[in-house]
C-alpha positions as CSV (number, residue, x, y, z in Angstrom):
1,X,-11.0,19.4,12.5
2,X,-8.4,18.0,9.7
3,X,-5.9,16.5,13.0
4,X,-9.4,14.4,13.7
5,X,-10.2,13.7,10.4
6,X,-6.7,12.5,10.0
7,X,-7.1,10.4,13.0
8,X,-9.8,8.7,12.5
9,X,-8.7,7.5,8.6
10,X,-5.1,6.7,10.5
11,X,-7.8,4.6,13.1
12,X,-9.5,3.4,10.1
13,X,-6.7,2.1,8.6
14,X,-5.3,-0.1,12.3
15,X,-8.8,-1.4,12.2
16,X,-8.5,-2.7,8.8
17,X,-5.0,-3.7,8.9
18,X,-6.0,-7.2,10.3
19,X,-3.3,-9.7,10.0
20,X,-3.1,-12.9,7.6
21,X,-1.9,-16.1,8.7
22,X,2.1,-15.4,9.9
23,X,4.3,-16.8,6.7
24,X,5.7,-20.5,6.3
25,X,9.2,-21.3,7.9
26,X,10.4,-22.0,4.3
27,X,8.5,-18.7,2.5
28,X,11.2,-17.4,0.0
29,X,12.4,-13.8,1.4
30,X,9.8,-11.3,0.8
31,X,6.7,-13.6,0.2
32,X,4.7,-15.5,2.0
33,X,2.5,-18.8,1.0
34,X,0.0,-18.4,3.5
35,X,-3.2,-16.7,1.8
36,X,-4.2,-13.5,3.3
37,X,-6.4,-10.9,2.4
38,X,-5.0,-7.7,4.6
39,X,-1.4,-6.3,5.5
40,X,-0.6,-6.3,9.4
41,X,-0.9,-2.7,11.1
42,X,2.1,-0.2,10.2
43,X,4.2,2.2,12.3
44,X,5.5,5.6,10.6
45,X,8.9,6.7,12.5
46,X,9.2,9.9,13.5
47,X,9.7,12.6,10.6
48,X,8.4,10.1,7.7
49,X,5.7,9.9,5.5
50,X,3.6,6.7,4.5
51,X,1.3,5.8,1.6
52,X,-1.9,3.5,3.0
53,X,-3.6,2.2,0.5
54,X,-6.6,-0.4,0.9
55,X,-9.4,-2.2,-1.2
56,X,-12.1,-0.1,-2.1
57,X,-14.9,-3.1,-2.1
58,X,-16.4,-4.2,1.4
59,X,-15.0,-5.3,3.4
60,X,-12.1,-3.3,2.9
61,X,-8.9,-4.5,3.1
62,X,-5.4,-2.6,3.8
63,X,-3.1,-3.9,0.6
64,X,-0.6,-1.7,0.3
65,X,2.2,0.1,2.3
66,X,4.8,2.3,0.8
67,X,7.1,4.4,3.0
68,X,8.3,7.5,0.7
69,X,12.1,6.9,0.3
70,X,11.8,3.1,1.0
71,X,13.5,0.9,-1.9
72,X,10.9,-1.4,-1.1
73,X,7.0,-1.8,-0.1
74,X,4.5,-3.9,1.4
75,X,1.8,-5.3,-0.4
76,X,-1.0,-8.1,-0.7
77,X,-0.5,-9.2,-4.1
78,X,-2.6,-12.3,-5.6
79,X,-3.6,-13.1,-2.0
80,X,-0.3,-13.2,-0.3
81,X,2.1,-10.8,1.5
82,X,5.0,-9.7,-0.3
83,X,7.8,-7.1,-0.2
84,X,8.0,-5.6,-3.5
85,X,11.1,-3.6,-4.6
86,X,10.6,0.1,-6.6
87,X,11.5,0.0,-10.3
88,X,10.7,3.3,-11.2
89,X,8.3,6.4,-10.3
90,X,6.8,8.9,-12.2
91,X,4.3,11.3,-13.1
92,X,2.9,14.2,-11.4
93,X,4.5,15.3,-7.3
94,X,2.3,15.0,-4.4
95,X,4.1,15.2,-1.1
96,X,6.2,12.8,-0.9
97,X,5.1,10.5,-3.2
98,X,4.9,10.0,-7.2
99,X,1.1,9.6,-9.1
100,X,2.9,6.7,-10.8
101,X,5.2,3.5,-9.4
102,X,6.4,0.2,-10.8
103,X,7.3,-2.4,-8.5
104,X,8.7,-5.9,-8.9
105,X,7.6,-9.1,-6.8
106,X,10.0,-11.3,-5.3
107,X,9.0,-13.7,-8.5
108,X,9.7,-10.9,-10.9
109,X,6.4,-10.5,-11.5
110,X,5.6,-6.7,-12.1
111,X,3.1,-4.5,-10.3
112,X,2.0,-1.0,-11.4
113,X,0.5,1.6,-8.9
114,X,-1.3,4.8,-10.2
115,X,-2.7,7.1,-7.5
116,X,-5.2,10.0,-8.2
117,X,-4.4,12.8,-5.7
118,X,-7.2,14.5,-3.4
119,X,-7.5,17.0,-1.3
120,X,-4.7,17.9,0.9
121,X,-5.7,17.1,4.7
122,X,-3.2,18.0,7.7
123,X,-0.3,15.9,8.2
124,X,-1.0,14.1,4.3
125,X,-3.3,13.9,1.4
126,X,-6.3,11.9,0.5
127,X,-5.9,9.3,-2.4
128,X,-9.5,8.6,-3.3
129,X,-8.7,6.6,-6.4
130,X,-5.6,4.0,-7.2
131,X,-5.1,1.1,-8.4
132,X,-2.9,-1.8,-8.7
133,X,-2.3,-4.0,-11.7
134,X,-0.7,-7.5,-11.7
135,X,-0.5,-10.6,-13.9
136,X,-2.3,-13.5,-12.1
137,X,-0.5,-17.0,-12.2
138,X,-2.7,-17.7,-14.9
139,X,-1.5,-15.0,-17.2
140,X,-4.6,-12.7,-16.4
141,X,-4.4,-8.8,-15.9
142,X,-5.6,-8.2,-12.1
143,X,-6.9,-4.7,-11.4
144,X,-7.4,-3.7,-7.8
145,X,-9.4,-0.3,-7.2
146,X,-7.8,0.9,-4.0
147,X,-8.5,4.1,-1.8
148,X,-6.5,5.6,0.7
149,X,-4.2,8.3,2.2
150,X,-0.3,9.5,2.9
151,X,0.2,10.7,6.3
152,X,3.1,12.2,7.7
153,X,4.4,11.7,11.6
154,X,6.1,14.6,12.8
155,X,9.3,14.6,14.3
């Protein structure tokens, strides 16, 4: 029952992971101009674990991938793509993963992640509450409620 519940939220996830518009030819490294609303679908390699994270608000929207280990991550931030880099993790152990991050955009904009554990499902964990904060271009505080789940592939 939990390998099919895990499944189908992993099945959830490819259906939401629609991709954006691909990135312009003269994007700086890690960002993209182009405006889109969800990351592209993501691959786990064999004997890693993966944080999925998408909007909670319909439609939903897959915004955030975090490979644990990974010095960087993949993220929609202020309607664009970007690889952020880890600054710093903390808080309390789930898995693989920290209940707190900080991230830094290509820009040097920072982006804060806090993740609410749930319960434990095989192969990964529920996250049914996160969420991301960022400072808009206009100097606003942007708070994303997100949802989601880690998931480990075996080896």
């Amino acid at each position: 029952m939990n390998k099919l519940i895990l499944l189908s939220g992993l099945a959830f996830l490819g259906a939401c992971a629609s991709s954006g518009a691909p990135p312009a030819a003269d994007a700086p490294t890690g960002a993209s101009t182009a405006v889109t609303a969800s990351l592209p679908a993501q691959t786990l390699e064999p004997g890693t674990c993966g944080l999925f994270l998408w909007t909670r608000d319909e439609p939903r929207h897959f915004v955030l991938f975090f490979a644990a280990g990974d010095p960087t991550a993949e993220a929609i931030v202020n309607g664009r793509q970007q690889t952020l880099n880890v600054d710093s993790q903390d808080g309390d152990v789930f898995g693989q993963f920290l209940t707190r991050m900080a991230f830094s955009a290509p820009d040097g904009d920072a982006v804060t992640l806090t993740l609410t554990p749930g319960e434990e499902i095989e192969g990964g964990r529920r996250v049914p509450l996160a969420r991301m904060i960022y400072d808009n271009e206009e100097g606003w505080e942007i708070i994303t409620p997100l949802t989601g789940l880690t998931a480990c592939q075996p080896e």
